[in-house]
C-alpha positions in Angstrom: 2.9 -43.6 18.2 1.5 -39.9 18.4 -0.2 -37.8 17.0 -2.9 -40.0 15.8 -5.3 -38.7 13.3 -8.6 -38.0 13.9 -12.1 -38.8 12.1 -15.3 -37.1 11.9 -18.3 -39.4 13.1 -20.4 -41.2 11.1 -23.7 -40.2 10.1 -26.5 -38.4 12.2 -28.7 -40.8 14.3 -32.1 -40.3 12.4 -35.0 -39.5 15.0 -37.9 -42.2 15.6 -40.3 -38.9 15.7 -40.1 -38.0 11.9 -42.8 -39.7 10.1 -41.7 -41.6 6.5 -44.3 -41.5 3.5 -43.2 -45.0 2.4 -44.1 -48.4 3.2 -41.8 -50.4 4.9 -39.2 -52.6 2.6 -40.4 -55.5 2.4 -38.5 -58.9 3.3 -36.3 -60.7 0.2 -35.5 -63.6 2.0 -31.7 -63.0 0.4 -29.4 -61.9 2.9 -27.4 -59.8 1.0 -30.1 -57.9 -0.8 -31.9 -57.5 2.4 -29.3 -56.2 3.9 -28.4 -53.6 0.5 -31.9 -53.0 0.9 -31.7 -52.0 4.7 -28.3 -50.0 4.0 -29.7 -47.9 1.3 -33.3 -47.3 3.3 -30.8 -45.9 6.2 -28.7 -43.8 4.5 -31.8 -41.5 2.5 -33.5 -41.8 6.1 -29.9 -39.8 7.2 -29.6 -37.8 4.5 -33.2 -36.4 5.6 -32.0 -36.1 8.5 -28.9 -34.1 7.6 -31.1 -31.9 4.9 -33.1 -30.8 8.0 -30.4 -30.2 10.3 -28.5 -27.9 7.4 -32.0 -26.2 6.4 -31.9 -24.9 10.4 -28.2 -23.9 10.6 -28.6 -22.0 6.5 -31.3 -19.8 8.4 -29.2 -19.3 11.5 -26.8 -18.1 9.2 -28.9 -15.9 7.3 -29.6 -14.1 10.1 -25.7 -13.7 11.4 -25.1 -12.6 7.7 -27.9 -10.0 7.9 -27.2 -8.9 11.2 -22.7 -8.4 9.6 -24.3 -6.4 6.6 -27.2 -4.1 8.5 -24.6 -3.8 11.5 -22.9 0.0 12.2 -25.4 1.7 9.9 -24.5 -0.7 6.7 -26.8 -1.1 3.4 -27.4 -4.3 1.8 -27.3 -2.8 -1.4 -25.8 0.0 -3.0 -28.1 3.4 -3.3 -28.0 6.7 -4.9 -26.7 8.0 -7.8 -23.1 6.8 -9.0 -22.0 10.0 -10.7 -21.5 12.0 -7.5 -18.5 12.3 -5.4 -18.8 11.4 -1.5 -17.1 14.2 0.8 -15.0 13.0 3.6 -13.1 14.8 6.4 -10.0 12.5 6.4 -8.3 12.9 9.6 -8.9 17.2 9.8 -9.0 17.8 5.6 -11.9 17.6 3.8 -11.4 14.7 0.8 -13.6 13.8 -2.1 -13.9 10.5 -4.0 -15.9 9.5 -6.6 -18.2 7.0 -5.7 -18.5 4.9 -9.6 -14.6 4.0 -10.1 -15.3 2.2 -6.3 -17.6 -0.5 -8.1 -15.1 -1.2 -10.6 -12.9 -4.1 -10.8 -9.7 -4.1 -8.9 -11.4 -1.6 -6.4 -14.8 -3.4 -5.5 -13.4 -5.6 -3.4 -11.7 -3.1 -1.3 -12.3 -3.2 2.2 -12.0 1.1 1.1 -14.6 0.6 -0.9 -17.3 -1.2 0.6 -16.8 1.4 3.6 -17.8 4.3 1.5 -20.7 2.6 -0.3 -22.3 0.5 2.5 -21.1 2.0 6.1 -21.0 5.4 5.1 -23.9 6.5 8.1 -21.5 3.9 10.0 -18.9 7.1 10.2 -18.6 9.3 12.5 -19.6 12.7 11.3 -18.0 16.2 11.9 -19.8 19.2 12.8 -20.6 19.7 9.4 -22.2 16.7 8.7 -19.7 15.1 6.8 -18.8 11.5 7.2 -14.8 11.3 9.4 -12.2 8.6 8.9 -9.9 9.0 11.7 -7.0 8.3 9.1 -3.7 9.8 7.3 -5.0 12.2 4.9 -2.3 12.0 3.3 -2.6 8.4 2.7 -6.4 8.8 1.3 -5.9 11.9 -0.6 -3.2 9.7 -2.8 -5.4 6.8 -2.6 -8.8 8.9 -3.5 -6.7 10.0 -6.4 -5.5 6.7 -7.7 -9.6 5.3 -7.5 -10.4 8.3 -9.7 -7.3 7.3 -12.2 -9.0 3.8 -12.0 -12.4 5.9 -12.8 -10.8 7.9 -15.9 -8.9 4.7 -17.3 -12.3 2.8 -17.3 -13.8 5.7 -19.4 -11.5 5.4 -22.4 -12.0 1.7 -22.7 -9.2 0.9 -20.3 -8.0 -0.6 -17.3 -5.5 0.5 -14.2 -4.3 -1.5 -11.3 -3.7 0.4 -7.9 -0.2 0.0 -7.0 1.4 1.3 -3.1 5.0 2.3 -4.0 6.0 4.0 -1.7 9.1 6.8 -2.6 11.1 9.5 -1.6 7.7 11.6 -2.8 5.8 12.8 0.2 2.7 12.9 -1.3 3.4 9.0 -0.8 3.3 7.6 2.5 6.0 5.5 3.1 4.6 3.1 5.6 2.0 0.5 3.9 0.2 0.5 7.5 -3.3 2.3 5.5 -3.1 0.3 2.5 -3.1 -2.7 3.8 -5.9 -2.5 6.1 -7.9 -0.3 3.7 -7.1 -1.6 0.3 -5.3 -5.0 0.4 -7.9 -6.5 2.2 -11.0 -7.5 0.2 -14.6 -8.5 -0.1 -15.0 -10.9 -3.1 -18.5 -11.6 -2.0 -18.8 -7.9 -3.3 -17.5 -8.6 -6.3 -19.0 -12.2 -7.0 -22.4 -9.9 -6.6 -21.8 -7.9 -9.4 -20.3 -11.1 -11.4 -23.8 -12.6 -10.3 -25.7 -9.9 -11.1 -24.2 -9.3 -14.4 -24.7 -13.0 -15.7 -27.9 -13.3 -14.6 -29.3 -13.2 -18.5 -26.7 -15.4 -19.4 -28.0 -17.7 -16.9 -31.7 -17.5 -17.7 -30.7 -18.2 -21.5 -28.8 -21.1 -20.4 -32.1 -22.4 -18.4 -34.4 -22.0 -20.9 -31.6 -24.1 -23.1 -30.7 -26.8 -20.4 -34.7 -27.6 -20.2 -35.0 -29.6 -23.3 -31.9 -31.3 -22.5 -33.5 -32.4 -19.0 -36.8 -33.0 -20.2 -34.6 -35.6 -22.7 -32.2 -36.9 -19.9 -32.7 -40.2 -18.2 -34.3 -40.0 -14.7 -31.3 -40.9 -12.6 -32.1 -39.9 -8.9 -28.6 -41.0 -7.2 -26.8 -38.6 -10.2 -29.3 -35.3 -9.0 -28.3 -36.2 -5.8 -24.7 -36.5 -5.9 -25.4 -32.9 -8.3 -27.5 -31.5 -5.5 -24.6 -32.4 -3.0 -22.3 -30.6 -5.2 -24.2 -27.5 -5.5 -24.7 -27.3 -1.8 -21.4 -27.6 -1.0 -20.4 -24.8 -3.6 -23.3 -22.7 -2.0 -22.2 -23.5 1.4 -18.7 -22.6 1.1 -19.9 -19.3 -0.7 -21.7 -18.7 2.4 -18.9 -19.1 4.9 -16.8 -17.0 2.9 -18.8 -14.0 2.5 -19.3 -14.8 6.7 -15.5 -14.6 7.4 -14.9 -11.8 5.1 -17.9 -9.5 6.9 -16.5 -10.6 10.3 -12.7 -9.4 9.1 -14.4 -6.0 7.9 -16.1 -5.1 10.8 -12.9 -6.4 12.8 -10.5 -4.6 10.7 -12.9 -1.4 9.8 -14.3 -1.4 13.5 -12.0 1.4 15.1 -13.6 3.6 12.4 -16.9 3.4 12.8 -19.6 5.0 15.5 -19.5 3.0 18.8 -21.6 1.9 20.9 -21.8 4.7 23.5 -20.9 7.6 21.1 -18.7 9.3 23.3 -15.7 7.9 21.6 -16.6 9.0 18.1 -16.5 13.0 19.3 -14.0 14.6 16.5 -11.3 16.7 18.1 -9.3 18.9 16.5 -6.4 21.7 17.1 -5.0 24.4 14.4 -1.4 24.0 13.4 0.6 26.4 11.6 -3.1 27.5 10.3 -4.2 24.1 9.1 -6.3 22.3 11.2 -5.8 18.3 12.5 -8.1 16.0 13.6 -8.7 12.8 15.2 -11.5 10.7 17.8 -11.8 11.2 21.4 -11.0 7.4 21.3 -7.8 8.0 19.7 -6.5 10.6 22.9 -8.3 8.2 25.3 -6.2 5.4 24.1 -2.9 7.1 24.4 -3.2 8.7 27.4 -5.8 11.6 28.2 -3.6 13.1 30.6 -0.2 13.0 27.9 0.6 16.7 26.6 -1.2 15.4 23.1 -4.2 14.8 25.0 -4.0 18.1 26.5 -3.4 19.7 23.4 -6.5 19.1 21.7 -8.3 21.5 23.5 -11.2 23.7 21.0 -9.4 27.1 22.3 -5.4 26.6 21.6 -3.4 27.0 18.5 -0.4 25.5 18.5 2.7 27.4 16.8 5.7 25.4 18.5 5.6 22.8 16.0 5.6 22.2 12.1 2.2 20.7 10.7 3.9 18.0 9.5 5.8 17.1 12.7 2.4 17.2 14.9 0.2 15.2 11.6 2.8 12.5 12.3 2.3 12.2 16.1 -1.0 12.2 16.0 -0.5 9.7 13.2 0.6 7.3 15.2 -1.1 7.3 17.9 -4.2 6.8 15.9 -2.0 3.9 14.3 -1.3 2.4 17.8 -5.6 2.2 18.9 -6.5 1.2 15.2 -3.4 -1.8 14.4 -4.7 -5.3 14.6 -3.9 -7.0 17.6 -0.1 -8.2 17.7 1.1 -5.8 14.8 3.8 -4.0 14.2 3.1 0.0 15.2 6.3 1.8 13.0 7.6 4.9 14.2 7.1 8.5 12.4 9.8 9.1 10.2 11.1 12.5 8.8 14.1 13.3 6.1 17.7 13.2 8.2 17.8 16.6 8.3 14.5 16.5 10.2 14.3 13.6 12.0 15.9 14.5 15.4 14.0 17.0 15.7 11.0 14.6 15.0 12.0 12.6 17.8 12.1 15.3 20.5 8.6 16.9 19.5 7.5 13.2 20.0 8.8 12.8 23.4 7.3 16.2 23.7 3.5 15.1 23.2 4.5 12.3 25.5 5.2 9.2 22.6 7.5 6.8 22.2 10.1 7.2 19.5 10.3 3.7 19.0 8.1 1.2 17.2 5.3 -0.3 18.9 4.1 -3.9 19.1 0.4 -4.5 20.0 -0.1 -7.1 22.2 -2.2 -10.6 21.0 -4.1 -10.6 23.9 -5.6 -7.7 25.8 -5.4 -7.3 30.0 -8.9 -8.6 30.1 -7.6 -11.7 27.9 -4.8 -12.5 29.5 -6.0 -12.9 32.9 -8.7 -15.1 31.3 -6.3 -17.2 30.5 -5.1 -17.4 33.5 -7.7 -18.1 35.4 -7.9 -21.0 33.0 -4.8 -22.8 34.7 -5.8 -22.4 38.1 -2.6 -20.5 39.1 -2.6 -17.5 41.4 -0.7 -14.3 41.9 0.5 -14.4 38.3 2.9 -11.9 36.9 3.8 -11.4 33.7 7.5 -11.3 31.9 7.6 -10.7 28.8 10.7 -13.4 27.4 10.5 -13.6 23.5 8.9 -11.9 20.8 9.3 -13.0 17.2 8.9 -9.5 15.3 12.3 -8.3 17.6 13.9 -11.9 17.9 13.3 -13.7 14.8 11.0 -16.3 13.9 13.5 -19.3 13.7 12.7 -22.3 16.1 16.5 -22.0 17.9 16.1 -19.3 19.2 12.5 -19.7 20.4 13.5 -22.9 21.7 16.5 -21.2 23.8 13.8 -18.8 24.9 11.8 -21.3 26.8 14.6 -23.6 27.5 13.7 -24.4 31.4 10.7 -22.3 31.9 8.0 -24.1 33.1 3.8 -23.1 32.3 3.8 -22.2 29.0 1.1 -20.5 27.2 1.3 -20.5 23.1 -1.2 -18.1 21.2 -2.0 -17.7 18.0 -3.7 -15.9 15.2 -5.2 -16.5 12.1 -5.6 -13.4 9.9 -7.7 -10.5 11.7 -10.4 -12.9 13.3 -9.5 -15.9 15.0 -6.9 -15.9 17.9 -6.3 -19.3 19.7 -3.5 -21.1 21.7 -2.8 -23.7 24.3 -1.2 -24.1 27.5 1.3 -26.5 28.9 1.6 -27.4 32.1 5.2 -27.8 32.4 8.6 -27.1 30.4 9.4 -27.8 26.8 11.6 -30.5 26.8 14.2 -30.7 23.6 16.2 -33.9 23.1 20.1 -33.7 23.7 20.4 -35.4 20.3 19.6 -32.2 17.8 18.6 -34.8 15.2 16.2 -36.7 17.9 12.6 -35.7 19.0 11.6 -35.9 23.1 7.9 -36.9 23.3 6.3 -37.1 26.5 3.0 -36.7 28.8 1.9 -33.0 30.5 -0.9 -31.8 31.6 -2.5 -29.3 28.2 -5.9 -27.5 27.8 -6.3 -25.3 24.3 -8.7 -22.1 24.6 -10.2 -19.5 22.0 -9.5 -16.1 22.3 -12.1 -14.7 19.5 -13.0 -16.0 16.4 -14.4 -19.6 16.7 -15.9 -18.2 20.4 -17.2 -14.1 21.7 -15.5 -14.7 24.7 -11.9 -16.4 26.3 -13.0 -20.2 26.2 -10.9 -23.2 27.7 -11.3 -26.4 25.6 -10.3 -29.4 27.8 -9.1 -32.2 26.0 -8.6 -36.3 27.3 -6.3 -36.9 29.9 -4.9 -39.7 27.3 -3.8 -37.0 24.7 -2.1 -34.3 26.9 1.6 -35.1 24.9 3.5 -33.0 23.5 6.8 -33.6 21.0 9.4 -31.6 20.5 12.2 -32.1 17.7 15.9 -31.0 18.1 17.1 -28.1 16.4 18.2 -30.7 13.2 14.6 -33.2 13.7 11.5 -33.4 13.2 8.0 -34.6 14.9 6.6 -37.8 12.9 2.9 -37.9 12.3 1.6 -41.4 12.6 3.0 -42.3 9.2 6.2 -41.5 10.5 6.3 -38.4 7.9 8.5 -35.5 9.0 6.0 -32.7 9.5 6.9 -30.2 12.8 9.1 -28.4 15.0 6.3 -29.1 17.7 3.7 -31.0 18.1 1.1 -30.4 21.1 -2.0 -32.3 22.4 -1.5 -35.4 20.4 -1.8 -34.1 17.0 -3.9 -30.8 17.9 -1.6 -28.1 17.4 1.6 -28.2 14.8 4.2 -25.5 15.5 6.6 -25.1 11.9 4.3 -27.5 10.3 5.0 -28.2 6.5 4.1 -30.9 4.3 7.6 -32.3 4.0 9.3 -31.8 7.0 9.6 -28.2 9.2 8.8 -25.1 7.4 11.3 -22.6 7.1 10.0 -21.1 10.4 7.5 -21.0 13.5 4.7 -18.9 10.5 3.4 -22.0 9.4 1.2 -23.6 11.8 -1.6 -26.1 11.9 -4.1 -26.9 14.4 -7.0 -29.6 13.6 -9.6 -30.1 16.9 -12.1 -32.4 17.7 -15.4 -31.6 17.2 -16.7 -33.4 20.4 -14.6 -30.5 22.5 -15.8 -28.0 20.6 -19.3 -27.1 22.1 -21.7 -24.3 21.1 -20.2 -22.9 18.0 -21.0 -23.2 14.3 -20.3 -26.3 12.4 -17.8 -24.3 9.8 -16.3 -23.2 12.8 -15.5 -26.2 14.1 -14.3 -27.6 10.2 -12.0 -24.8 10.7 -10.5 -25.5 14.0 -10.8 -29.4 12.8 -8.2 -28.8 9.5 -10.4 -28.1 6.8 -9.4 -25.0 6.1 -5.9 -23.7 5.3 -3.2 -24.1 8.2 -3.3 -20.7 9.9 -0.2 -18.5 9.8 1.5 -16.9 13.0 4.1 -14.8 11.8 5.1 -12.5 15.3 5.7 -14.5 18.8 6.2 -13.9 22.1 7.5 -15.4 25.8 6.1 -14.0 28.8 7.0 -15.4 32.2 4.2 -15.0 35.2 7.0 -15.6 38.1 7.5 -19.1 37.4 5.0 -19.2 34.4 5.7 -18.6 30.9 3.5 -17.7 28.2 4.9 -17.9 24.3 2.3 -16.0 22.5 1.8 -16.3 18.4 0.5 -13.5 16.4 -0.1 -12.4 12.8 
């Protein structure tokens, strides 16, 4: 019965090359003591193995978390003096903040906030000098203001949590689009450094204590080791955190800061109604170059045929459309009632949508990667389904592919790692709603970023291309014949509505564990996360797209 679980081999072979300081054991002559003996000699020889293996891949690491914090300009530490404000030209209007309330608890952490105090020479500048954010000033002004209410409630003795409520207030956005890529998102590495550094002469007190107590302890080797193991683990872990958390900042933050070539990062701007607005060459190149708002940024004009607020907005969003993650949700400017038709014909004016916008999961480049993957030729594309316009519930994705054949399911776990699968042939439901249909196709899995820099394809055996499907009332079984799916693909790889006691509520809840045998030249925590390890990964938006007679049902979050 599929899916059968997986387990990690045993230990490392130890090499005959690496010389051992100790005799050999000698011979007992009792079987089962020589053979304790021989057990316990082998596993220390592995564990010496291991320690060596893991003292190579810590300074491999090292270097990749050097190479995240130095990246785009950024400071390991933070430098100059904390009383100061930092002056920023948010999106055309000139912003301070000031830079102590952004080491304080509650805003340390801030993706906001280790921006301004580690990437600051990351920013493009304006032809002042200043640092740019091509942002919603109106966003930062309010959130600049609520860091220095963090700032003045810290002063008298008190504390302040930064709340986004958005209201009928303008001076309050009323899309959370900013605040969640700018403040929700955090760095606790950032602020277990300060934690660290601030009970550091707790800990040298608690040294210089704990010494007598070891000098008195009995010497018991196996204990410090099983210790040691602990505190590796605890330090490891740390590690890979602080790694994912750096990769999501620069993947998040990235749109933001200089590029490679430079000629991206030129600020334009235009004068509105007297005030002036601002954004990246990047962000006109992205929409369109040739649309009337790409025409309108020229140094010499002045436009007067619009309101200030109306043409902030448009530009608003399309800086919002190059900046969202990929396969988000891209809302539409809004304007009071009285307004908001008009609203809608100066965005049709400047050549924009007055819709909301969906960012695709996979880029052109991506896509045809993919394709290539399967072998099929003179693909084109349909899209069929998407989750964030047709719901999330498993009927309706199931009616979606009902009969398609060459389907392509991609995912994505937070802001860094985007995956999938592909199946060579239809998904299959039972007739019975309460039944499950199991059966053999051909499937390959593939990386899109994350675990891999590149599109990968993952093959896997021939024996474990299966895939199960429940009725709209069932279920796919583990091998415990526990509940657990909606769909199950590869033989246990990849769990579509996966919850611990039966389907989850809907297609968001995924879980995907991998073999580490098929995953070849990435980093061990990479492939404990692909494996299960870590927490199932989420893919709250999906989509069906159909190349003729090939389907792809992509995931996204």
């Amino acid at each position: 019965m599929f899916p059968k679980k997986r387990r990690a081999e045993g230990a490392p072979e130890v090499s005959e090359d690496d010389g051992d300081e100790f005799e050999p054991l000698p011979i007992i002559g009792r079987h089962c003591v020589d053979r304790a003996l021989k057990e316990a000699d082998e596993a220390l020889a592995a564990i010496e193995q291991s320690a060596k293996q893991i003292r190579k891949k810590l300074r491999q690491q090292a270097a990749t978390i050097r190479d995240l914090i130095t990246s785009n300009g950024g400071q390991p530490m933070v430098t100059g003096p904390l009383s100061g404000e930092i002056e920023i030209n948010v999106g055309g209007t000139v912003l301070c903040v000031p830079r102590k309330p952004l080491l304080l608890p509650g805003v340390s952490g801030s993706f906001v906030a280790y921006l301004l105090l580690h990437h600051l020479d990351g920013l493009p500048k304006d032809t002042k000098g200043r640092p740019f954010i091509d942002a919603d000033p109106i966003y930062m002004d309010w959130l600049f203001d609520e860091i220095a209410n963090v700032g003045a409630a810290d002063a008298q003795g008190e504390t302040k949590e930064i709340v986004f409520e958005p209201g009928p207030d303008s001076s309050v956005p009323s899309d959370p689009f900013y605040h969640d890529l700018f403040f929700d998102n955090k760095i606790s590495s950032q602020q277990q450094q300060q934690k660290d550094a601030s009970a550091d002469d707790l800990g040298e007190k608690k040294d210089a204590a704990g010494g007598a107590k070891k000098a008195d302890a009995v010497d018991d080797p196996l204990s410090d080791l099983r210790t040691s193991v602990e505190s590796l683990e605890t330090a490891v872990d740390r590690l890979w955190s602080a790694e994912l958390e750096l990769t999501k900042f620069h993947a998040v933050m990235g749109p933001f800061l200089k590029s490679k070539g430079g000629g991206a990062d030129e600020i334009r701007s235009v004068r509105v109604m007297g005030k002036r607005v601002s954004t990246t060459e990047a962000t006109l190149a992205f929409i369109g170059r040739d649309k009337p708002l790409g025409t309108a940024f020229d140094r010499s004009m002045t436009l007067s045929c619009i309101s200030t607020a109306h043409f902030s907005k448009i530009v608003d969003f399309a800086r919002r459309q190059r900046i969202a993650p990929r396969g988000s949700r891209v809302r539409a400017p809004t304007a009071p009632p009285s307004n908001q038709h008009q609203l809608q014909v100066d965005l049709q004016m400047y050549g924009l949508q007055t819709a909301d916008i969906y960012t695709p999961l996979m880029l052109p480049h991506e896509m045809q990667a993919v394709i290539e993957m399967t072998g099929k030729e003179n693909a084109k594309t349909e899209l069929l389904f998407k989750s964030s316009r047709d719901g999330k519930a498993y009927p309706k994705m199931l009616s979606s592919a009902q009969g398609k054949s060459g389907l392509l399911f991609a995912l994505q776990d937070n802001d860094t790692h985007r995956f999938g699968t592909f199946i060579d042939g239809e998904l299959t439901s039972p007739d019975d709603p309460d039944d499950t249909d199991d059966y053999s196709v051909p499937v390959f899995f593939f990386s899109l970023s994350g675990a891999y820099n590149a599109p990968t394809k993952i093959d896997v055996p021939e024996e474990d291309q299966e895939v199960a499907v429940a009725g709209t009332e069932g279920a796919v079984e583990d091998d415990k014949e526990r509940p657990r799916a909606n769909v199950c693909i590869g033989d246990g790889y990849l769990w579509l509505g996966y919850g611990d006691d039966g389907p989850a509520a809907d297609l968001s809840s995924c879980n995907q564990r991998m073999p580490k045998d098929l995953l070849l030249g990435i980093t061990e925590r990479s492939i404990e996360m692909a494996t299960g390890v870590w927490p199932p990964p989420a893919a709250s938006h999906s989509s069906i797209w159909k190349y003729g007679r090939w389907c792809v049902l992509m995931g996204s979050d």
